[in-house]
N, C-alpha and C positions, 0 to 999 in steps of 0.2 A: 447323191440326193436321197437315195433310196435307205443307205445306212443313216442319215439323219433322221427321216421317218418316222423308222423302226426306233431308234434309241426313244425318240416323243411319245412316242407310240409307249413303250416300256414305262418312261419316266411315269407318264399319264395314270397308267395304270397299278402304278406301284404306289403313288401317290392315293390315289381313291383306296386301295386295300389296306393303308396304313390308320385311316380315319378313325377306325373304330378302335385302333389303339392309341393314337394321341391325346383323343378328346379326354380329360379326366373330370371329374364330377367335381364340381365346387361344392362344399356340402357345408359353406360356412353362415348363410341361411336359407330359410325354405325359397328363397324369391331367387338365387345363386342354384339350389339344385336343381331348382323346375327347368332354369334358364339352361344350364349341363346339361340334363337328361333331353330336351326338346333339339339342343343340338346333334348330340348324340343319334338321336331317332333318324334326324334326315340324312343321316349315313347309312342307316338300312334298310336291309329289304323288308316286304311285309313279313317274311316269316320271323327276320331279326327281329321286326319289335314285336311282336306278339309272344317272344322269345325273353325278351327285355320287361315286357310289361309281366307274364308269369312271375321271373325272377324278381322283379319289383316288389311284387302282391306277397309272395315269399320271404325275401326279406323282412318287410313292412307287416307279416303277419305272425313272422316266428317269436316277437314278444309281446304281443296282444294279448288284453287278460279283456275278461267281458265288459269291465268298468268303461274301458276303452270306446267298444261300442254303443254304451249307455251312453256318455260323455258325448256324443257324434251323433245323438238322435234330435233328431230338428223336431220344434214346439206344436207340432201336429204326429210326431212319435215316429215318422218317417226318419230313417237314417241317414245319412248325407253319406253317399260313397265317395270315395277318393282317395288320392295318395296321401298322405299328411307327411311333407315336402322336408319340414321341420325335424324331426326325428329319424327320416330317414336319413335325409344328409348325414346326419351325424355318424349312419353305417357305413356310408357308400362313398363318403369325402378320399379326395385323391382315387378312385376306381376307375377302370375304364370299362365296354363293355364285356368282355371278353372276363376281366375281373367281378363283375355284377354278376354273371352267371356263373362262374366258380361259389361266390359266395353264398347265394341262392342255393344251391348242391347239398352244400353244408346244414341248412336250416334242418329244421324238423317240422316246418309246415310244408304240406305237398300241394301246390295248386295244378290243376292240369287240364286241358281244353276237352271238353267234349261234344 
């Protein structure tokens, strides 16, 4: 009984560890990445997704030109923050998280918590 347990026990636990590498991003439109990425999150911890959401901002800001944030100011001049779900996909399609923070790495925008 005891070695049945233990194997559930393993299984269990091997199963939750693998999470964060099967989920992959659907990035075939913005409503398919949000729907990936949200799956993704409730597989980790909070330092994962603050980890995720970094490499996100990163991604999502390493080909920003300013027209971008002109285009994203709402009709009282206030800008609307967010992911824009749409363009990211299209970096992030097929990644998992483990591969968003590799490619995050790569960027040349540096976002970081203070």
């Amino acid at each position: 009984m005891n070695k049945i347990t233990v194997c559930f026990l393993v299984l269990f636990l091997c199963a939750c560890a693998n999470t964060k590498n099967e989920i992959l991003v659907d990035g075939s439109s913005a409503q398919s990445t949000q729907n990936s990425l949200q799956k993704i999150d409730k597989a980790l911890s909070k330092k994962q997704r603050i980890d995720l959401l970094m490499a996100l901002l990163a991604i999502q800001l390493d080909n920003a030109k300013a027209t971008d944030f002109i285009a994203n100011a709402g009709a009282d001049g206030n800008k609307k923050v967010g992911m824009e779900y749409g363009p990211l996909g299209s970096k992030i399609d097929g990644l998992n998280y483990y591969q968003i923070l590799e490619l995050a790495k790569q960027s040349s925008t540096r976002v970081s918590r203070q």
